[in-house]
PAMAR-844976 format. One record per residue: residue number from 0; residue in three letters; x, y, z of N, C-alpha, C in turn. Coordinates in steps of 0.05 Angstrom, whole numbers, plus 5000, padded with zeros to 4 digits. Each point is the difference from the previous one (the first is absolute). Layout:
<sites>
{NUM,'ALA',{X,Y,Z},{X,Y,Z},{X,Y,Z}} ...
</sites>
This chain:
<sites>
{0,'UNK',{0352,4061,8412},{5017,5015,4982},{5017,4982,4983}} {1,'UNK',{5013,4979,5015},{5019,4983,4984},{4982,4988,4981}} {2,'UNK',{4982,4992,5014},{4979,4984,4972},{4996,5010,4974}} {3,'UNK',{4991,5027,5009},{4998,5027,4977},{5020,4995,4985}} {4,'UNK',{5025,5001,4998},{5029,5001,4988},{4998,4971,4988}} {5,'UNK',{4998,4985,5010},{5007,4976,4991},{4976,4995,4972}} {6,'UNK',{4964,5001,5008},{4996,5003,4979},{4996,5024,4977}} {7,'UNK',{5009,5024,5010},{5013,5012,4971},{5026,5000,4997}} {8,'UNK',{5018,4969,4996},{5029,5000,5000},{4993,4989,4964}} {9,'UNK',{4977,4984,4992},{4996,4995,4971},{4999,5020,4987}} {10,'UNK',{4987,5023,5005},{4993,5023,4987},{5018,5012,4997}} {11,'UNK',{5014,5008,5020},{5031,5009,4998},{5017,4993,4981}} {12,'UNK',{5000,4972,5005},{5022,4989,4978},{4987,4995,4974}} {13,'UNK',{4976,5009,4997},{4987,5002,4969},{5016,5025,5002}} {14,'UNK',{4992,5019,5005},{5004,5023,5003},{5029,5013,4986}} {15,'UNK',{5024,4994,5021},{5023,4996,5000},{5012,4997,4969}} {16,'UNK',{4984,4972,4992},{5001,4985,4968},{4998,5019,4981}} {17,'UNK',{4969,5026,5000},{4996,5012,4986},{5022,5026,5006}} {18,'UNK',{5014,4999,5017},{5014,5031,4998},{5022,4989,4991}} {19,'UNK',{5013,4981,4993},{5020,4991,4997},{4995,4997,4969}} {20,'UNK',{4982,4986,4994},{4997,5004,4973},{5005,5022,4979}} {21,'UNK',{4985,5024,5016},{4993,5021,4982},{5032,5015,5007}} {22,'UNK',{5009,4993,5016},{5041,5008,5003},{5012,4984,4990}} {23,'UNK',{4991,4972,4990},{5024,4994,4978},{4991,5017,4973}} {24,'UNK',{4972,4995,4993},{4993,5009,4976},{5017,5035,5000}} {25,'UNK',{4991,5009,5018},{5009,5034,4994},{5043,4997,5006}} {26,'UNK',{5007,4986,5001},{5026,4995,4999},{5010,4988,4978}} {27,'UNK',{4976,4982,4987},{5015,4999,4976},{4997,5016,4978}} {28,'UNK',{4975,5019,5004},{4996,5018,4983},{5029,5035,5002}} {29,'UNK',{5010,4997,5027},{5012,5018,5017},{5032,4991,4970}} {30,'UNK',{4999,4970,5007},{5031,4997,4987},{4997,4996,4973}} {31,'UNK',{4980,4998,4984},{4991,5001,4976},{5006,5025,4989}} {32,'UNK',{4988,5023,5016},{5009,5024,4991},{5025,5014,4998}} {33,'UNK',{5015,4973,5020},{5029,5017,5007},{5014,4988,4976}} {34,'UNK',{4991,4974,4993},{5018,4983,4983},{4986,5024,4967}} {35,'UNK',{4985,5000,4989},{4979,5026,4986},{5027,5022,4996}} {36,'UNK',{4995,5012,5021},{5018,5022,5001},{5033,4997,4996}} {37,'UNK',{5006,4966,5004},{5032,4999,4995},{5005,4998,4978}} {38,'UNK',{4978,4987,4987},{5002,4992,4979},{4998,5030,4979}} {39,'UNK',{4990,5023,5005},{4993,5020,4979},{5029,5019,5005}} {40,'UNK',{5011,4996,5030},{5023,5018,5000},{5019,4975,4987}} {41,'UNK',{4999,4980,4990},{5023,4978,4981},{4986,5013,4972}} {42,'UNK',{4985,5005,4998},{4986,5008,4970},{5017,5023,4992}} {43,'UNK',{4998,5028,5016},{5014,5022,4990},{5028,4998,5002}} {44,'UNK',{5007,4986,5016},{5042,4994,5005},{5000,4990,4979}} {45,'UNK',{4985,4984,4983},{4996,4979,4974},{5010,5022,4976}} {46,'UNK',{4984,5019,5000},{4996,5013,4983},{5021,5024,5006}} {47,'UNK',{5005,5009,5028},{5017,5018,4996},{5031,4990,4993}} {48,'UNK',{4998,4974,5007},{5026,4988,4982},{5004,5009,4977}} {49,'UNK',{4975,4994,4983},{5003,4992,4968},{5002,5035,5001}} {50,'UNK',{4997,5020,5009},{4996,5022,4989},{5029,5008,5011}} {51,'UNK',{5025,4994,5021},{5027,4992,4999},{5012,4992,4978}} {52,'UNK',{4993,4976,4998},{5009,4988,4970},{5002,5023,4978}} {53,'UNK',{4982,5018,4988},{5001,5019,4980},{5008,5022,5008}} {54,'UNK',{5007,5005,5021},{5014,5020,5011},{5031,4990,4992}} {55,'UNK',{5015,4983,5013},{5017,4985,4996},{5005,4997,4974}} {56,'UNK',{4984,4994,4981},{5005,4993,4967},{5009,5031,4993}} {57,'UNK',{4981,5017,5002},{5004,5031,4988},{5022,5014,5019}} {58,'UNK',{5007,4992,5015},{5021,5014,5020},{5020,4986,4985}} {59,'UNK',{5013,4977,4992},{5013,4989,4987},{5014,5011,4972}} {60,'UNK',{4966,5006,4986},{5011,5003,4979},{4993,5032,4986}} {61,'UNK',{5002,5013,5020},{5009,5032,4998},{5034,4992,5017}} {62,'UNK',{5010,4983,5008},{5024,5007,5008},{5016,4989,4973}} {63,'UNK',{4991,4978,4995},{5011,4993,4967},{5001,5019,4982}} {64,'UNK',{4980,5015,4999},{4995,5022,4987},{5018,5019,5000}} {65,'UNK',{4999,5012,5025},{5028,5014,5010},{5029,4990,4993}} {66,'UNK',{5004,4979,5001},{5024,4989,4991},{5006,5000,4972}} {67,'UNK',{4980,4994,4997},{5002,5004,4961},{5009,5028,4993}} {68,'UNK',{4981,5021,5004},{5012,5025,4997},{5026,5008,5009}} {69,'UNK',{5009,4995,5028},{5033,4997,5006},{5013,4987,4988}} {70,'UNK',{4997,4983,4977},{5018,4987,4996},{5002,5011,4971}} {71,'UNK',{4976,5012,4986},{5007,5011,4975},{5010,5025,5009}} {72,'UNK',{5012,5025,5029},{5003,5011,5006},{5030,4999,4998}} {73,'UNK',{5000,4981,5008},{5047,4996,5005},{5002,4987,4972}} {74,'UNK',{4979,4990,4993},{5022,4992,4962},{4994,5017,4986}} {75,'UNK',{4985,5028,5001},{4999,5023,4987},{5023,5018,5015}} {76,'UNK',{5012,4994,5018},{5022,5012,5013},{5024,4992,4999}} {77,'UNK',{4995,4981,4996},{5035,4995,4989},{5006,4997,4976}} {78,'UNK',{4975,4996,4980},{5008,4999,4974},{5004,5033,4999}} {79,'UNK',{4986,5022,5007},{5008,5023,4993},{5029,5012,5015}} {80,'UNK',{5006,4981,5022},{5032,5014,5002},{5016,4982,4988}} {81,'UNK',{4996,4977,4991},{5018,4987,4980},{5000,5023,4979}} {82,'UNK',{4981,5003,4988},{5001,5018,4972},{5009,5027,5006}} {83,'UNK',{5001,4998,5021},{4999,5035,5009},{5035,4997,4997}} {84,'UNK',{5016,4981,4999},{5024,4993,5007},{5014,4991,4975}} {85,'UNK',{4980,4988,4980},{5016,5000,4971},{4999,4970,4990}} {86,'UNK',{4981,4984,5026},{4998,4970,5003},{4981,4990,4971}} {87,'UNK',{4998,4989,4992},{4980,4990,4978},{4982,4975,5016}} {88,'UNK',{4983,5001,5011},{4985,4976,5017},{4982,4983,4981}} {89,'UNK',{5010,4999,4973},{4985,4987,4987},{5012,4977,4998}} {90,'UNK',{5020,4991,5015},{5021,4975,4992},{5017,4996,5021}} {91,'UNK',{5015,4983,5012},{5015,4980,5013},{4998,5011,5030}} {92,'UNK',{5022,5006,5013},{4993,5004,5029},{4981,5027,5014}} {93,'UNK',{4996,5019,4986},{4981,5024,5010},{4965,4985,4992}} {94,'UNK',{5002,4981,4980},{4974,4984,4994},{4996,4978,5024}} {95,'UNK',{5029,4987,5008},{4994,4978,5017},{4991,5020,5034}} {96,'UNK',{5008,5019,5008},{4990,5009,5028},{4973,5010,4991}} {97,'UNK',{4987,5007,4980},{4975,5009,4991},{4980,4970,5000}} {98,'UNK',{4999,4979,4989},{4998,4975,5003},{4996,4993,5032}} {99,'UNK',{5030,5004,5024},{4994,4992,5014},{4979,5015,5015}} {100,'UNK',{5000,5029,5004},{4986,5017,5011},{4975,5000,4995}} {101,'UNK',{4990,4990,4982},{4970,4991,4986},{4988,4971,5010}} {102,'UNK',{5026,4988,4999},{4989,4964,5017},{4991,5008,5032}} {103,'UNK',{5016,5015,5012},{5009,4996,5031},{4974,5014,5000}} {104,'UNK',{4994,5025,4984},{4965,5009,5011},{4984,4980,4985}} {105,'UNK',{4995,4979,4984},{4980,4986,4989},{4996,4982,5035}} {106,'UNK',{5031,4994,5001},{4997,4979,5028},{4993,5013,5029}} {107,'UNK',{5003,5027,4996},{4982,5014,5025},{4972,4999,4988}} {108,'UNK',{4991,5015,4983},{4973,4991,4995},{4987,4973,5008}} {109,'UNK',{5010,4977,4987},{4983,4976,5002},{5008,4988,5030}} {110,'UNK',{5017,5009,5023},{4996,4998,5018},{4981,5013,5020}} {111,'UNK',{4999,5024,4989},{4969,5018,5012},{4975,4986,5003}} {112,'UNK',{5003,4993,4972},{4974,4985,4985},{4989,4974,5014}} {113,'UNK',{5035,4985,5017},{4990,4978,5010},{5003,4999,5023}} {114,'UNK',{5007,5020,5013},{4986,5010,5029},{4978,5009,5009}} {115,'UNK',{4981,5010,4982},{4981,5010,4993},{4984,4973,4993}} {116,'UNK',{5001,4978,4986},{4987,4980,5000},{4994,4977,5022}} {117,'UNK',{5027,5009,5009},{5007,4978,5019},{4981,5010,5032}} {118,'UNK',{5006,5021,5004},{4988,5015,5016},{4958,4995,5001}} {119,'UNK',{4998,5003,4976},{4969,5001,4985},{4992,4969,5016}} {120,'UNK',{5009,4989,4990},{5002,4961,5001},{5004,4993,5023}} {121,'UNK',{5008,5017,5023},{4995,4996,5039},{4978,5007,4998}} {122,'UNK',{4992,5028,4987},{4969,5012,5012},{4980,4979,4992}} {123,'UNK',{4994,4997,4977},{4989,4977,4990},{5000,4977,5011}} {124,'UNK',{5016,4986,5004},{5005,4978,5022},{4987,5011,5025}} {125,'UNK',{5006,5018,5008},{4991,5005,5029},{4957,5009,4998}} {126,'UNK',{5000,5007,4978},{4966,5010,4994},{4990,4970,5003}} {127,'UNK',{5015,4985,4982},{4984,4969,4994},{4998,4990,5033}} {128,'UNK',{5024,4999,5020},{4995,4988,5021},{4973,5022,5018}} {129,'UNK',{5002,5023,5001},{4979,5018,5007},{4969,4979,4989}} {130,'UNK',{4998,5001,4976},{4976,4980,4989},{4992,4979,5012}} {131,'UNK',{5023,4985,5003},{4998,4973,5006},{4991,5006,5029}} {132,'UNK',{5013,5015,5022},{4991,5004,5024},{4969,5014,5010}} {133,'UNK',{4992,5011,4987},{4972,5014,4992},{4985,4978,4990}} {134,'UNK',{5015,4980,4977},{4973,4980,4999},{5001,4985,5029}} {135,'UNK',{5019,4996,5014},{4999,4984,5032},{4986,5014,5017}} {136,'UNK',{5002,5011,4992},{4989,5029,5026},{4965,4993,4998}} {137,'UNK',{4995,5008,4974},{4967,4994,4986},{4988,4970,5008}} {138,'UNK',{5019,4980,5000},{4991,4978,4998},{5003,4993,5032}} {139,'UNK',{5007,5018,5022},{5011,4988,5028},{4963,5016,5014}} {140,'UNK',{4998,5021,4988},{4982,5012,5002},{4969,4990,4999}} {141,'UNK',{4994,4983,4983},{4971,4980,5000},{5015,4972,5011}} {142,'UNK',{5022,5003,5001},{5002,4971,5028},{5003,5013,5028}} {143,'UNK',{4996,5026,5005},{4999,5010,5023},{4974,4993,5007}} {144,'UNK',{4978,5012,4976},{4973,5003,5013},{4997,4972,5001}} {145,'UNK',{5004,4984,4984},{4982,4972,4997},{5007,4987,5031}} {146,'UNK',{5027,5008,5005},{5008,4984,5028},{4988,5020,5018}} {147,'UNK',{4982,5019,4998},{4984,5016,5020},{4971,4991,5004}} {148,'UNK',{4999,4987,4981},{4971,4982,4997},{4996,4970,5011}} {149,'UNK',{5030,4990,4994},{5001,4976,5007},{5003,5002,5025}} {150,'UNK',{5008,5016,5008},{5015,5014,5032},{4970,4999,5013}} {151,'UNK',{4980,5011,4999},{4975,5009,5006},{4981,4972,5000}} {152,'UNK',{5000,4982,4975},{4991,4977,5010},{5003,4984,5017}} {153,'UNK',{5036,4994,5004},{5003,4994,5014},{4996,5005,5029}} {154,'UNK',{5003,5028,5012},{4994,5013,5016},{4958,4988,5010}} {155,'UNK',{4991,4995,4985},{4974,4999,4998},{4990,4973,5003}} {156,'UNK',{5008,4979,4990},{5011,4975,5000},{5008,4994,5027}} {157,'UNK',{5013,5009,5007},{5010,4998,5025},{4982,5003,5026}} {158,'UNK',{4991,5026,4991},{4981,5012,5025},{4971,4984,5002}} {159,'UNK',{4990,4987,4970},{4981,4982,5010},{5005,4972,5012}} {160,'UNK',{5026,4998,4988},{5006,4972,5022},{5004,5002,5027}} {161,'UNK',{5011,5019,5010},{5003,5011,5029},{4965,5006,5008}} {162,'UNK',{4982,5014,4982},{4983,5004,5023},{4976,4969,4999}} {163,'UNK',{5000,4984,4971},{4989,4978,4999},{5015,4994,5026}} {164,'UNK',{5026,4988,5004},{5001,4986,5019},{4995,5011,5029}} {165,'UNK',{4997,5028,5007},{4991,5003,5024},{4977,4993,4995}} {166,'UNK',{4986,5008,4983},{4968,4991,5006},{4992,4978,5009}} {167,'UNK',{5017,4980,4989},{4983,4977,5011},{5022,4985,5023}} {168,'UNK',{5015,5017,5014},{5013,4988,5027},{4980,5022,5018}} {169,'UNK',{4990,5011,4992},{4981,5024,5017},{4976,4987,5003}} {170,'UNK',{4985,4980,4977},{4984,4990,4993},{5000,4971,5027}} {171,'UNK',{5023,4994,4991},{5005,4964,5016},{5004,5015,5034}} {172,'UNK',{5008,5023,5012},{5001,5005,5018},{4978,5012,5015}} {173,'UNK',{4982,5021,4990},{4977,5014,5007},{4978,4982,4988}} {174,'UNK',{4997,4984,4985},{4975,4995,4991},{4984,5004,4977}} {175,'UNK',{4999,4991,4979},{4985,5004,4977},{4992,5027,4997}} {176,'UNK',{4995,5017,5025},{4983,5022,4998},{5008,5018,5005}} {177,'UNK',{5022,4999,5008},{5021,5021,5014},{4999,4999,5022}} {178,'UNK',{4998,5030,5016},{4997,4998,5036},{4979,5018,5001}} {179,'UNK',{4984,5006,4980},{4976,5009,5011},{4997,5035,4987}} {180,'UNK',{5030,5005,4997},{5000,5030,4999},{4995,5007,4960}} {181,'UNK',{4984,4973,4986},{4994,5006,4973},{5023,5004,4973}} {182,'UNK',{5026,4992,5019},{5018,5007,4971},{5016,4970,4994}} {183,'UNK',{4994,4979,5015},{5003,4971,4995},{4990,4993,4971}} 
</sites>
C-alpha cells in the first residue's frame, strides 16, 4: 500500500499543479470582475456627479432668480410709499435708499450665482475623481486576470518540477522500470 502512495505521489502533485492552476486562473477572472464592476459603479457616481453639478447650477440660479424679483419687489415698494408720502425719488436721498436696495439685491443675486457655481465645481471635481477611479478599477481588472494566468503557470511550472523530480528519485530508487506495478 505504501508503495502504491508513494508511486502515485508524482501524479498527485501533477495533479495538485493542475487544480491550482485552474484556481488561480478562475480567481483572477473572480477579481477581474469585481475590479469590472467597481469600476462601472465609479462610472455612474461619475456621472451622477456631473448630473449634481446641473442640479446645483439651476438650483442656484432660480434662487438668483428669485432674488431678482424680490428685489424689484421692495424697490417697487418703497418707491410707491415714498410717493405715496409726497417724496419725489427721482433725486437725492429717497434715490440714494432706491440705489442701495437695488445693489444689496444685485449682491444677493451674484452670491446665489456663486454658490451655485461653486457648489457645481465640487460635483465636477468629484465626477472627474469618479473617472479617474473607474479608469483604476478597469485597468486593476486585466492585471487581475493576467496575474491569474501567470498565477496558473506558475502553479504548473511548479508541479512539473515537483513531479520531474520525483520521477527520477523513484527512478534512482526502484529501478529504471519502476517496481513492476507499470506506472514507473
Amino acid at each position: 500500500m505504501a508503495e502504491t502512495v508513494v508511486l502515485l505521489a508524482p501524479y498527485l502533485a501533477a495533479a495538485s499543479a493542475g487544480i491550482s492552476a485552474v484556481s488561480s486562473i478562475m480567481g483572477g477572472f473572480q477579481q477581474g470582475d469585481a475590479a469590472e464592476a467597481q469600476a462601472a459603479s465609479d462610472r455612474r457616481n461619475a456621472e451622477q456627479s456631473r448630473v449634481n453639478a446641473g442640479v446645483a447650477l439651476n438650483a442656484s440660479e432660480a434662487e438668483a432668480q428669485r432674488s431678482q424679483q424680490q428685489t424689484r419687489r421692495r424697490a417697487a415698494s418703497a418707491a410707491n410709499q415714498m410717493g405715496a408720502s409726497g417724496i419725489d425719488v427721482s433725486f437725492g436721498s429717497p434715490l440714494d435708499v432706491l440705489a442701495d436696495i437695488s445693489a444689496e439685491g444685485a449682491l444677493d443675486t451674484q452670491i446665489q450665482r456663486w454658490k451655485g457655481t461653486n457648489s457645481a465645481r465640487g460635483y465636477l471635481d468629484q465626477g472627474q475623481q469618479y473617472d479617474q477611479q473607474a479608469a483604476a478599477s478597469q485597468d486593476k481588472a486585466g492585471d487581475y486576470i493576467t496575474g491569474g494566468f501567470i498565477g496558473a503557470g506558475t502553479s504548473l511550472l511548479g508541479g512539473a518540477a515537483r513531479y520531474g523530480s520525483m520521477q527520477m528519485r523513484m527512478g534512482s530508487t526502484y529501478g529504471q522500470t519502476g517496481s513492476g506495478m507499470g506506472l514507473g
